[in-house]
C-alpha positions in Angstrom: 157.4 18.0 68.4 158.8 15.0 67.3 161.9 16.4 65.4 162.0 18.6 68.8 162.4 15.3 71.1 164.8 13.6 68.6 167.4 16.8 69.1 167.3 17.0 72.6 167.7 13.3 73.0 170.8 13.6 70.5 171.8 16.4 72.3 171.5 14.1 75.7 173.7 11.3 74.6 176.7 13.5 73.3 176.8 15.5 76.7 176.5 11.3 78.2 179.7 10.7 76.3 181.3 13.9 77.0 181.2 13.2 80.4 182.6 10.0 80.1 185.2 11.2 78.4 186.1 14.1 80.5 185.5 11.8 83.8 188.5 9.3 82.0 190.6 11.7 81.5 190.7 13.1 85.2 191.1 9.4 86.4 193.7 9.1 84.4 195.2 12.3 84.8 194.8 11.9 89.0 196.2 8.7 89.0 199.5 9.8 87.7 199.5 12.7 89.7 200.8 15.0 87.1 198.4 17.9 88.2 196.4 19.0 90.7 193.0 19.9 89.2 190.7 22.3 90.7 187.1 21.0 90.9 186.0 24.2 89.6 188.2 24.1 86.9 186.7 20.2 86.1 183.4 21.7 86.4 183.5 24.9 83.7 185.3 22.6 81.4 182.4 20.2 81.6 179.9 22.8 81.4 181.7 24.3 78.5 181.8 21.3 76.5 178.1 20.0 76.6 177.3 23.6 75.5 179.9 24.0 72.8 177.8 21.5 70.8 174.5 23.0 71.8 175.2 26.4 70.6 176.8 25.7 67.7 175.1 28.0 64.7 175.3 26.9 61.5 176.4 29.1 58.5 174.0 31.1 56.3 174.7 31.4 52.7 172.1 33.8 50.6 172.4 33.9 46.8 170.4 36.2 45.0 169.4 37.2 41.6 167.6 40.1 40.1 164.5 40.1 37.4 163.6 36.5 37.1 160.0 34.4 37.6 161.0 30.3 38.3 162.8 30.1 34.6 164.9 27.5 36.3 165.0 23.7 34.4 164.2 22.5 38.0 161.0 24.2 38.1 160.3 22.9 34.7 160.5 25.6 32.8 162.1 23.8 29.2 164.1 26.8 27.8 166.5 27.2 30.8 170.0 25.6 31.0 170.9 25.6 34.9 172.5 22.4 35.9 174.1 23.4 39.1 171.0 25.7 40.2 169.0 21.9 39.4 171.6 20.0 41.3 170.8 21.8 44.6 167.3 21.8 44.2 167.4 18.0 43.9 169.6 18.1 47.1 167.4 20.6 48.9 163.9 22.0 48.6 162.0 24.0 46.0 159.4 26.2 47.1 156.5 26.5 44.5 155.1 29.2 46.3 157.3 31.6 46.8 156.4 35.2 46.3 158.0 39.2 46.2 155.9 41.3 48.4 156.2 43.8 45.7 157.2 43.1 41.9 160.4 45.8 41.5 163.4 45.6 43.8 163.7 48.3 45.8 160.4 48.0 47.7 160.8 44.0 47.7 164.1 44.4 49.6 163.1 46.9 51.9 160.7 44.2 52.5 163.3 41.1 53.0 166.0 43.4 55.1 163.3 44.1 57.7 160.8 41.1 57.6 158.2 43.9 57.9 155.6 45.0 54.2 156.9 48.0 52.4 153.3 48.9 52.8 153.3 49.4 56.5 156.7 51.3 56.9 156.7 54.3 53.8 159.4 52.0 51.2 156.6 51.0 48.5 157.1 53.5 46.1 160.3 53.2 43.6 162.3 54.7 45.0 161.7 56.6 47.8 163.7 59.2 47.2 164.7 60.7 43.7 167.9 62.0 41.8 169.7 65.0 43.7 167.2 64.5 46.4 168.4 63.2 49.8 166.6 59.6 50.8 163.3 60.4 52.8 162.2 56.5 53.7 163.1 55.6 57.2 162.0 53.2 60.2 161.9 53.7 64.2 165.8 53.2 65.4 164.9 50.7 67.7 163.5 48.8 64.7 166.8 46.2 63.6 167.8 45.6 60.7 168.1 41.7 60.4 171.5 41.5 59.6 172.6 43.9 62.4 170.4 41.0 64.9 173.0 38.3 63.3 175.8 40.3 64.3 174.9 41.0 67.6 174.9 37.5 68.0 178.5 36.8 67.1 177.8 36.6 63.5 180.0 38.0 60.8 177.8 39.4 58.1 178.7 40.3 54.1 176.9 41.8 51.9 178.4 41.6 48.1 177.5 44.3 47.1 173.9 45.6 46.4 171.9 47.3 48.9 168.8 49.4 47.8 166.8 48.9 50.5 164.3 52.1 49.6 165.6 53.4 53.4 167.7 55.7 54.9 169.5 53.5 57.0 172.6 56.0 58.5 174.4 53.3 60.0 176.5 50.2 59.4 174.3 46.6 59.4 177.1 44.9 57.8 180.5 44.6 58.7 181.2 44.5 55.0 178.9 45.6 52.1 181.0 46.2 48.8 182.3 44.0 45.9 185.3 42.2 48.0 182.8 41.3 50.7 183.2 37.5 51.4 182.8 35.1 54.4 186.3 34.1 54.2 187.3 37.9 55.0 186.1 36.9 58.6 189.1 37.3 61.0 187.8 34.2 63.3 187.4 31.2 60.9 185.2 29.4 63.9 182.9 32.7 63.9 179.5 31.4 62.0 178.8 33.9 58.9 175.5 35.0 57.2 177.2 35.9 53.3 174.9 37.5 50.8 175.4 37.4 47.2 173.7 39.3 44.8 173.9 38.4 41.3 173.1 41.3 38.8 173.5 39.8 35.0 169.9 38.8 34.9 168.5 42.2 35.3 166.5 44.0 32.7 169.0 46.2 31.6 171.2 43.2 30.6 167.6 42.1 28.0 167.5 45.0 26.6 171.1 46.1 25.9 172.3 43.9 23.5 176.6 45.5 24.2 176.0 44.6 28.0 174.5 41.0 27.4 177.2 39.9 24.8 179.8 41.3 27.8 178.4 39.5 30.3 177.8 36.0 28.0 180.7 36.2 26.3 182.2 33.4 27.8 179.0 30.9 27.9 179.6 27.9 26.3 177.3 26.9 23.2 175.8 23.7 24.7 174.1 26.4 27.3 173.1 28.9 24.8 169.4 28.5 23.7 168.2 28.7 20.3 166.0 31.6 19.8 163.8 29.6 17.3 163.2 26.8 19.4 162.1 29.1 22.7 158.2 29.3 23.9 157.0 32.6 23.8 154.9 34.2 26.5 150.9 33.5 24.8 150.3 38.0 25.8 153.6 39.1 24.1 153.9 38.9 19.6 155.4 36.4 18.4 158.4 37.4 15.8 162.1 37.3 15.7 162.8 40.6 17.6 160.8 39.0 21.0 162.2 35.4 20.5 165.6 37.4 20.6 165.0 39.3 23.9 163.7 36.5 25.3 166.5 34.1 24.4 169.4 36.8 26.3 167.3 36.3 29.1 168.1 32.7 29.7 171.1 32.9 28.3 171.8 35.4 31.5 170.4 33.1 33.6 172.5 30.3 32.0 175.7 32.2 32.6 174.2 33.4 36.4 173.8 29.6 36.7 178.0 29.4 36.2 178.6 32.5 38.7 176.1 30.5 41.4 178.5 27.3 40.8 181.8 29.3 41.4 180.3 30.4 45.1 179.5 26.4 45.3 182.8 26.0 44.5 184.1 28.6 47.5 182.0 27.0 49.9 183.4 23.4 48.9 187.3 24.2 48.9 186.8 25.8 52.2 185.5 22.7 53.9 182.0 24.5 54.9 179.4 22.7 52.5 178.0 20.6 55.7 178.2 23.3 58.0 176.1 25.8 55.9 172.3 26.3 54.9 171.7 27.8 51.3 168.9 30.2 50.2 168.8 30.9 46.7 166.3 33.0 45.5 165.3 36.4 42.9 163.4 39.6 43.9 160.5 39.5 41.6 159.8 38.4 38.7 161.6 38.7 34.9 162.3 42.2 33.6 160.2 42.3 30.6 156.2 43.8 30.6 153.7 42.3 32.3 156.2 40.7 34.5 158.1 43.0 36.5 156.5 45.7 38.0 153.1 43.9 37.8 151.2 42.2 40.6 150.5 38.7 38.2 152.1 35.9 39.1 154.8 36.7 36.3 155.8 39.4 38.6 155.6 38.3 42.2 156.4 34.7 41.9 160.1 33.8 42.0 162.5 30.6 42.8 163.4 30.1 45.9 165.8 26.7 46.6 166.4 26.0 50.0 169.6 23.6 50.8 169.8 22.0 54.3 173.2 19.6 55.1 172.5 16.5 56.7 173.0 18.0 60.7 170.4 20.6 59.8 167.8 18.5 58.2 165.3 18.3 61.2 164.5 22.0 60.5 162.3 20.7 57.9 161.5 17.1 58.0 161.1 16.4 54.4 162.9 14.5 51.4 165.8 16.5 49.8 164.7 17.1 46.2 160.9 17.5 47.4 158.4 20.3 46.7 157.2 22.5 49.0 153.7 24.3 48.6 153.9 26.3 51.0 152.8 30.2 50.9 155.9 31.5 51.9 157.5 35.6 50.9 159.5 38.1 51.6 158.7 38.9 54.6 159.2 35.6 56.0 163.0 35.3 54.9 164.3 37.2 57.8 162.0 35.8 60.6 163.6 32.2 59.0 167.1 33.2 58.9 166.6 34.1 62.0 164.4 31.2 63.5 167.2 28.3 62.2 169.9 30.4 64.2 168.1 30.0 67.2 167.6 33.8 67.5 165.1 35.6 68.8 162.5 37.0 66.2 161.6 40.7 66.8 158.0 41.4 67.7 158.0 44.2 65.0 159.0 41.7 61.9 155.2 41.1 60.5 156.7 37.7 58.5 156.6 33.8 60.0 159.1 31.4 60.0 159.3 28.3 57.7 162.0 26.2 58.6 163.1 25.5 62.2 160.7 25.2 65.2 156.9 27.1 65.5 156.2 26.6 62.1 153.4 24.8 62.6 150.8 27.9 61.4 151.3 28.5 57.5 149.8 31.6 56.1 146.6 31.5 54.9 147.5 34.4 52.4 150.5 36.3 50.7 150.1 39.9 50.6 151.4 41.9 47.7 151.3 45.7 46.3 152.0 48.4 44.3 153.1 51.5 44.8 154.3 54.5 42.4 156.7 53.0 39.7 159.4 55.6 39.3 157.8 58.4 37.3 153.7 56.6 37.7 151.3 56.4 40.5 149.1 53.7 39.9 148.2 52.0 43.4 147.4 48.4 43.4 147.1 45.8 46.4 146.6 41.8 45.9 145.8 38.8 48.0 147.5 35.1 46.7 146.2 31.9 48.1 147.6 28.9 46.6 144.1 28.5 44.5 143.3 32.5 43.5 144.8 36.0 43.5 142.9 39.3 44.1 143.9 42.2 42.8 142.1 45.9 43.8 142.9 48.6 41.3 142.7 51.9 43.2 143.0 54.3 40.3 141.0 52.1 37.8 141.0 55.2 35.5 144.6 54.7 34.5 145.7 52.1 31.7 147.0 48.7 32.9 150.3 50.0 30.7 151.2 53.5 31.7 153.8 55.0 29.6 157.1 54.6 32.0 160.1 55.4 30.5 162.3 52.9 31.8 159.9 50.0 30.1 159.0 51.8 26.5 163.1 51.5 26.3 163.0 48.2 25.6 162.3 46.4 22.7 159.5 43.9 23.8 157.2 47.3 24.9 157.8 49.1 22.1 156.5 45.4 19.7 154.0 45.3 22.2 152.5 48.4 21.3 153.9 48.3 17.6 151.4 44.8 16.9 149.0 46.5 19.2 148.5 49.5 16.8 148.5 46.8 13.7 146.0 45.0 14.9 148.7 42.0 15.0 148.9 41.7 18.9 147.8 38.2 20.5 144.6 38.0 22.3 146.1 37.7 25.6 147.9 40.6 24.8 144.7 42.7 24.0 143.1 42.3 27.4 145.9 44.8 28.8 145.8 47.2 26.0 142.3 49.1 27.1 142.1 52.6 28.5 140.6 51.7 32.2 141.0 49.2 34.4 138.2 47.2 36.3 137.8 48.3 40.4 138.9 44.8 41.2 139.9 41.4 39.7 140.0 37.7 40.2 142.2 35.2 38.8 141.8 31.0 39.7 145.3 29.9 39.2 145.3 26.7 39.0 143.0 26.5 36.1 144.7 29.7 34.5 148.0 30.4 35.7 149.1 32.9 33.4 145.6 35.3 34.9 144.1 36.1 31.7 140.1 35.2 32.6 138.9 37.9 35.0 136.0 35.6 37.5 135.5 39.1 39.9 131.8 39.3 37.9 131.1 35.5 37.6 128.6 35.0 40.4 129.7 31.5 40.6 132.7 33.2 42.4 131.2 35.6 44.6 131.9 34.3 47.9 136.0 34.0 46.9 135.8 37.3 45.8 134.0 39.0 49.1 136.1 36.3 51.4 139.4 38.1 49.7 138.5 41.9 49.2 137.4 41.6 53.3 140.7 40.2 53.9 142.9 42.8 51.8 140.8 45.3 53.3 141.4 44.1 57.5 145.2 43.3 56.3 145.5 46.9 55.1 143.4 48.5 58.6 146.0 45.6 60.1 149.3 47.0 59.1 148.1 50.9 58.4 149.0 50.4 54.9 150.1 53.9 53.8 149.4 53.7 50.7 146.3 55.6 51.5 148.3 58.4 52.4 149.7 60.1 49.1 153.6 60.9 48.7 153.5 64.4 49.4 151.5 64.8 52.2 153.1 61.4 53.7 156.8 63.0 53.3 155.1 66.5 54.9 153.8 64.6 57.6 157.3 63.3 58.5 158.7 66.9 58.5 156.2 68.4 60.8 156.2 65.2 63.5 159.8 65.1 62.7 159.0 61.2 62.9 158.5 58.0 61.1 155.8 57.4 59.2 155.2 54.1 60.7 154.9 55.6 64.1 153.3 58.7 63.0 149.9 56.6 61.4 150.0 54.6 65.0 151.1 57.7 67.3 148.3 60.3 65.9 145.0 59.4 64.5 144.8 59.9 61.2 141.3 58.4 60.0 142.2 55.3 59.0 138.4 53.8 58.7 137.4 57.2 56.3 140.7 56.9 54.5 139.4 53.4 53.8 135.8 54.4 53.0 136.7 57.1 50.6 139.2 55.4 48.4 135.9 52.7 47.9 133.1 54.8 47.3 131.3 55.7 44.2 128.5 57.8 45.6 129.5 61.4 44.6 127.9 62.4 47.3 129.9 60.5 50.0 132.7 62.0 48.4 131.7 65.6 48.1 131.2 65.1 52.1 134.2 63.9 52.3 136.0 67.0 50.9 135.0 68.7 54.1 136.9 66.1 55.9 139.8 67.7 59.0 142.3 65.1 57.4 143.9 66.6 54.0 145.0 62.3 53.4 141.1 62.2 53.3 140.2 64.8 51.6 142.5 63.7 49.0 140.8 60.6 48.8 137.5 61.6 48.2 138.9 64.0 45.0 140.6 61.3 43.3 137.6 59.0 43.9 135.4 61.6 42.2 138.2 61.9 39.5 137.7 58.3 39.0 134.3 58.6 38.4 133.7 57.5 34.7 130.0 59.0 34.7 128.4 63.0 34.5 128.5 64.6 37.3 125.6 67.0 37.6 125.6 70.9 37.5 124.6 71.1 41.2 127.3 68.7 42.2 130.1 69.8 40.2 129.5 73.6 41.4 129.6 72.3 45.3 133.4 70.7 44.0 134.6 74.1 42.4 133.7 75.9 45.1 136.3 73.4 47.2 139.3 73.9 44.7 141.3 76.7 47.3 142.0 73.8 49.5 144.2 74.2 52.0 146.3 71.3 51.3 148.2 71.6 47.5 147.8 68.1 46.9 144.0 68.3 47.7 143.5 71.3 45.2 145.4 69.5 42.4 143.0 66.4 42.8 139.8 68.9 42.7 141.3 70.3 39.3 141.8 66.6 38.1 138.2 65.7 38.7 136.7 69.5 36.9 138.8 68.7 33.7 137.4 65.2 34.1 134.0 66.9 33.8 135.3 69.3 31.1 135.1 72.3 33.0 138.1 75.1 32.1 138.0 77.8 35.0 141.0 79.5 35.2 141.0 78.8 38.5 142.1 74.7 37.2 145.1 75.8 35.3 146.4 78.0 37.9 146.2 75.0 40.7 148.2 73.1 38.6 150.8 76.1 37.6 151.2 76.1 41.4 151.7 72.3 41.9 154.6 72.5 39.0 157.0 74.7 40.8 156.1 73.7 44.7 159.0 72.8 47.3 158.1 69.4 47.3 159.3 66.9 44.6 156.2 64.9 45.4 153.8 67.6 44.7 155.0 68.9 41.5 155.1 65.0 40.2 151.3 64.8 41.4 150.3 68.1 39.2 152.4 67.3 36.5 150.8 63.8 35.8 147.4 65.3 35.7 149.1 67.7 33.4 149.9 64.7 31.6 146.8 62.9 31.5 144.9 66.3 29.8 145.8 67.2 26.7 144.2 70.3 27.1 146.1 70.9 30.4 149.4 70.8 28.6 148.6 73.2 25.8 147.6 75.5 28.4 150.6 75.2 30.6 153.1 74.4 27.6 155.6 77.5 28.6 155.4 76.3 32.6 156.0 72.9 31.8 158.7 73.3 29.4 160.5 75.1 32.3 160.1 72.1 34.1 161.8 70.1 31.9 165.0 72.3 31.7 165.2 73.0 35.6 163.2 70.4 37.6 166.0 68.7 40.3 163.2 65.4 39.7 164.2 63.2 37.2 160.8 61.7 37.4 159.4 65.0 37.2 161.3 65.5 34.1 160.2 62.3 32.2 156.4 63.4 32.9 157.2 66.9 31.4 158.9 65.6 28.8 156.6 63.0 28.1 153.6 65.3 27.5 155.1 67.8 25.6 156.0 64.9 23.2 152.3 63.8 22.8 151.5 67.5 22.3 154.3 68.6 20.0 154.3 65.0 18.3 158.2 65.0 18.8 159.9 61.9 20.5 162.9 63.5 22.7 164.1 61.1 25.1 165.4 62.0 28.9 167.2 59.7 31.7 
């Protein structure tokens, strides 16, 4: 309130001496009778004036970087070299709670370019659409994408140069996304701009491919270079000279991104604009190695995010330059900000809050994160963060913490991870991620471990935290519809036969929420054998990959009752029966010939679904070696391929590698 009273009062006096001035000139102008002035001329050029200052918007300038956690020197960490990224932190503000609503880009930015949770508008999974496959994620048209907002309100918007938003967006939101976008390829210099910059040489790929890192560093001087001896190690990863090496191209990508974010300094500087622009600068998740990317620990969701405010902006946040901000701040609440410090309206539909400007009174409580299917894996995960503990609720707990995902078992790190696990050589920290199964739900105090290794979800000392946080994951997801809870297939079905979105679709028709909820919880068999009677095939499904999650005999009785359900009407709902019977060890031939079906249906989604329980069977595989060796050579999928291929290397003890 009070920064509010100090602008209007500053506004106040500069309209007072505007008016002085304007009121001298006409006295003068009058007394010499050089004109005549029309009073409603005097008037409009009054009015205009005490406005001009008013509505004045101030520059945007976004910076981003892919695949990094805060391994800036300004956030302490002592093997980074970034001098100009540590100059505008101590000019501006650091965020030490900053967070990806989902830890791999696609979904994440889905999240940031419409303020709204990948969760709640079908762009979790990665990606939503495949190879050769036309995009399928979409949202409501009326629903704006945030930069499209800035433009209707005189901004000129840039975009240099990646997009993957995880949505089928068929129309322009920027007036100029590709490499040579730029605010100074605005035609009205006195237009504001909103400029984003996306920085791509500290991505994964440049870790693991030692040709593209020595490209992109060649040109780093030697006093930023780290030396791979002297670099701390991660306590969970081994500790030899193939790591440290890995490990050292990864800050010395973020050293040489640290140049790249200087040269767009620089830009800003020559072109006179420092004081009239606000700076974001901030990465999409966390660093590109295991455990970190792709993961819902801290070392995957926590990013930097540097906030620079010039001196006429500073009562948006009435704090020191150079401070620290705890506040829970992510994705979702970049665009609602953006937006808020422009003075422009925030859409109802953006589920974010504002943290800088006015109204920023209420800070969130919690940060929501999640999981969806990573490229060629399901493995659904959902977390809560407060600034003291993170919950994490594995729904298929059945699944090892690492999956085998071909993108990740490229790189060296995985492939020493599992190396020094198979040695016995792997550090401690490491182990605890190694085992077959995953618990139902975990809890992690960060302030006394920050790096989540010490699970409390079973200490009774924490109980209360823990129930306080599952309630609230499960009223956020009830909250938003979190569609998660609907599986690919039958969520991509649903949108052909409503010919809708599935955002509206969950809120337009009623699709069970409450049982979809219950079933992916229970462990009574027999509240999930009733739920395979269930009208909804989304609960239905549930129920069979609850029962396939079941780690205990089912009895005779029981498993006959789930047989008899396998000719589902639903695909998706059969394949999950035949998960649960080979569970059990059952081999009807009725199991084999679900999933033959799956492998070869219209939808991309379905025959991923049957061939990762394919996968996950030995004896599935060597029943179905012929079908799924047809998959490999004709499936349109790539995912679909690298599952194929993938099992018919465990079976066949071969190690053929596909894209």
């Amino acid at each position: 309130m009070k920064i509010q009273l100090k602008r209007m009062m500053l506004l106040i006096n500069i309209q007072k001496l505007k008016i002085s001035f304007i009121k001298c000139i006409m006295i003068g102008l009058m007394k010499q009778k050089l004109i005549k002035i029309n009073k409603i001329f005097i008037f409009s050029l009054i009015f205009f004036s005490l406005t001009s200052c008013e509505n004045k918007k101030p520059n945007i300038l976004w910076i981003t970087v892919e695949d990094i956690s805060p391994d800036l020197g300004c956030y302490g960490d002592e093997n980074a070299n970034t001098p100009v990224l540590d100059k505008l932190a101590s000019e501006g503000f650091i965020y030490t709670n900053a967070f990806a609503n989902a830890p791999v880009c696609a979904p994440a930015r889905s999240a940031i370019i419409t303020g709204m949770y990948p969760s709640s508008i079908g762009s979790l999974h990665m990606r939503s659409y495949a190879q050769n496959i036309s995009e399928s994620g979409k949202l409501p048209e009326e629903f704006l994408f945030f930069p499209e907002i800035f433009r209707n309100n005189g901004y000129y918007c840039t975009n240099n140069e990646k997009e993957d938003y995880n949505l089928n967006i068929k129309r322009k939101i920027w007036d100029d996304s590709s490499l040579k976008a730029h605010w100074r390829n605005r035609k009205n210099k006195n237009n504001p701009f909103f400029s984003v910059f996306n920085l791509k040489m500290t991505h994964e790929s440049c870790i693991n491919d030692k040709e593209k890192h020595e490209q992109l560093t060649k040109s780093l001087p030697s006093e930023l270079r780290i030396n791979k001896d002297q670099i701390n190690i991660p306590s969970y990863f081994p500790d030899n000279q193939i790591v440290r090496t890995l490990m050292a191209r990864h800050y010395d990508n973020i050293s040489q991104m640290d140049i790249r974010v200087g040269e767009i300094l620089n830009d800003l500087k020559e072109d006179g604009l420092e004081e009239n622009t606000i700076i974001f600068f901030y990465s999409d998740h966390g660093t590109g190695v295991p455990r970190h990317k792709r993961w819902l620990f801290d070392s995957g969701i926590k990013v930097p995010l540097i906030v620079y405010l010039p001196k006429k902006y500073r009562d948006l946040y009435n704090k020191k330059p150079g401070s620290s901000i705890d506040r829970l701040v992510s994705f979702v609440d970049l665009a609602p900000t953006a937006l808020n410090i422009s003075n422009i309206d925030i859409p109802e539909n953006m589920q974010g809050k504002p943290f800088l400007g006015d109204n920023i009174e209420n800070e969130n409580k919690y940060v929501f994160i999640s999981r969806g299917r990573m490229d060629e894996r399901y493995d659904m995960q959902r977390g809560v963060r407060t600034k003291e503990f993170k919950y994490i609720r594995y729904y298929e707990p059945t699944k090892p913490y690492y999956q085998y995902m071909n993108t990740p078992e490229k790189g060296e790190i995985m492939k020493e991870i599992r190396k020094a696990h198979k040695n016995g050589t792997l550090p401690k920290f490491g182990e605890l991620l190694m085992t077959k199964n995953k618990p139902y739900e975990s809890l992690y105090n960060i302030i006394d471990d920050p790096i989540e290794t010490k699970d409390l979800a079973n200490d009774p000392i924490y109980i209360d935290i823990l129930e306080n946080l599952r309630l609230e994951h499960e009223k956020f997801m009830k909250d938003i519809f979190d569609i998660g809870l609907i599986p690919e297939p039958i969520l991509r079905s649903w949108e052909e036969k409503y010919d809708d979105e599935i955002y509206s679709i969950v809120r337009n028709h009623d699709i069970f929420y409450e049982d979809l909820q219950i079933m992916s919880s229970s462990k009574d068999p027999r509240v999930l054998i009733s739920g395979l009677d269930h009208q909804s095939e989304a609960v239905r499904f549930w129920a069979a990959q609850s029962l396939g999650n079941i780690k205990e005999k089912i009895s005779k009785n029981l498993l006959s009752k789930i047989l008899f359900k396998i000719n589902d009407e639903n695909l998706n709902v059969s394949i999950s029966i035949s998960r649960i019977l080979i569970r059990q060890n059952l081999n009807d031939e009725i199991i084999f010939k679900t999933l033959k079906t799956g492998l070869i249906d219209n939808n991309e989604w379905t025959r991923l679904q049957s061939a990762l329980v394919i996968d996950e069977f030995k004896i599935a595989a060597k029943k179905l070696e012929n079908y799924i060796k047809k998959s490999k050579a004709n499936d349109k999928n790539k995912y679909v391929v690298r599952v194929v291929n993938r099992s018919l290397n465990k079976l066949n003890n071969t190690n053929f590698i596909v894209k």
